[in-house]
C-alpha positions as CSV (number, residue, x, y, z in Angstrom):
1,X,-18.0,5.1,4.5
2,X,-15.0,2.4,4.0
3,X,-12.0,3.2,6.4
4,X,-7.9,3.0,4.8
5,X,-5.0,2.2,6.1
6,X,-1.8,4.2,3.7
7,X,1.7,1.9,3.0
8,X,4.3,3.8,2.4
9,X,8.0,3.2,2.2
10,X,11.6,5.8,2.1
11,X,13.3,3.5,-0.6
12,X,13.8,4.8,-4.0
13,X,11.6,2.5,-6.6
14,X,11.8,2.9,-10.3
15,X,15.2,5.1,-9.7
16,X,13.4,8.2,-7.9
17,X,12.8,8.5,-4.5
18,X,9.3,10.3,-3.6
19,X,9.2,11.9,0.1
20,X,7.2,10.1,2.9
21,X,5.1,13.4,2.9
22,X,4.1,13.6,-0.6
23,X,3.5,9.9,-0.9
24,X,1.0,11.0,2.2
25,X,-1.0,13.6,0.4
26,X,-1.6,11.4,-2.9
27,X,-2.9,8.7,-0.5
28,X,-4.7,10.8,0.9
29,X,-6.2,12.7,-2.0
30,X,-7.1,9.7,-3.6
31,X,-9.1,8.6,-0.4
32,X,-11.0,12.1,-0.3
33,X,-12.0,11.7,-4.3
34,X,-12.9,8.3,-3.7
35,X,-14.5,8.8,-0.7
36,X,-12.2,6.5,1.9
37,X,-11.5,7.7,5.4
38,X,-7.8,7.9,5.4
39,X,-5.9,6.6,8.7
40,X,-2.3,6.7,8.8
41,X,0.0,5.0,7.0
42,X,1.8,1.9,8.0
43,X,5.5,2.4,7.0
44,X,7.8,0.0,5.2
45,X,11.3,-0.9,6.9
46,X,13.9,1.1,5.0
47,X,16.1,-2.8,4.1
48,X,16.2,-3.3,0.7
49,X,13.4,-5.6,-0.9
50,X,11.6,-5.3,2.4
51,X,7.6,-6.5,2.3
52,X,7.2,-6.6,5.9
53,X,4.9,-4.2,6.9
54,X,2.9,-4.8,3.7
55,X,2.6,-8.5,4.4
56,X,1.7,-7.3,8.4
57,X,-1.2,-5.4,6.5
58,X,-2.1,-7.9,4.5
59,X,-2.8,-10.5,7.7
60,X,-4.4,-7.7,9.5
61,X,-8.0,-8.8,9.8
62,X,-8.7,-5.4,11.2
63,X,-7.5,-3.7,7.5
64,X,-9.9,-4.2,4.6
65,X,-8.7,-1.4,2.7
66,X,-5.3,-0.8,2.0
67,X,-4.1,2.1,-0.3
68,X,-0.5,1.7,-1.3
69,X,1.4,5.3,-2.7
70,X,2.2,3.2,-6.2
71,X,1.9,-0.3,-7.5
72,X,5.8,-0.3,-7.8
73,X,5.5,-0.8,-4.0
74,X,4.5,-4.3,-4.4
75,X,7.4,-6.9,-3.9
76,X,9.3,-6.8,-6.7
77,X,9.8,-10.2,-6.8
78,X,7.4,-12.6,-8.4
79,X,6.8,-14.8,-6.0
80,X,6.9,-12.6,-2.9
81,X,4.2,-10.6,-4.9
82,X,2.1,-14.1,-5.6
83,X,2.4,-14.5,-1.9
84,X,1.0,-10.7,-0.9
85,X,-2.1,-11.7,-4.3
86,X,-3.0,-14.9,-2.3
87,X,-3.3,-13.2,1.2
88,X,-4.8,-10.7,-0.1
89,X,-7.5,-12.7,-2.2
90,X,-8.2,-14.8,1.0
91,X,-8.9,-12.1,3.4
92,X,-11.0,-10.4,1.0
93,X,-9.2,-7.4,1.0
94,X,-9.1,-4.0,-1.4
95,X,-6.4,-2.8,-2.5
96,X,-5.7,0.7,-3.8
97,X,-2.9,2.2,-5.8
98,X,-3.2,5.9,-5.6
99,X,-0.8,7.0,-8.1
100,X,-1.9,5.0,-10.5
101,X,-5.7,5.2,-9.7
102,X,-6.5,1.7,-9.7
103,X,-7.3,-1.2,-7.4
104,X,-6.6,-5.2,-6.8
């Protein structure tokens, strides 16, 4: 059975602002129904336009699977998100958008 890692983040994204803990339980939902062992999630730095921790998970060669709470967590800018799409296609990673259901 594939392992997980959750990304999460406290900003606000398409004007709401969803609760660390409930962006934990649809991660983690999603992982049960799709059978993914669910490990913790990595948490984004509150500053605004912030990819940090996403990019961190991204060049983790220990993290195949990453399961993000929504695709609105991406960078929001174009070319910061081409960045994440190149890194991500490289290491040959999965990535998982549980809200949404679907996968990169």
């Amino acid at each position: 059975m594939k392992k997980a890692r959750g990304y999460i983040f406290s900003r606000s994204f398409l004007g709401e602002r969803v609760p660390q803990s409930i962006q934990n339980l649809a991660i983690r939902d999603f992982c049960e129904r799709n059978h993914i062992i669910y490990q913790l999630s990595a948490t984004e730095y509150a500053m605004e336009n912030s990819s940090k921790v996403l990019f961190k998970l991204a060049r983790d060669k220990k993290e195949n699977n990453i399961v993000l709470y929504s695709l609105f967590q991406l960078p929001s800018f174009a070319l910061e998100r081409s960045k994440f799409y190149k890194i991500v296609l490289k290491q040959k990673k999965n990535i998982y958008f549980a809200l949404e259901i679907k996968s990169l």
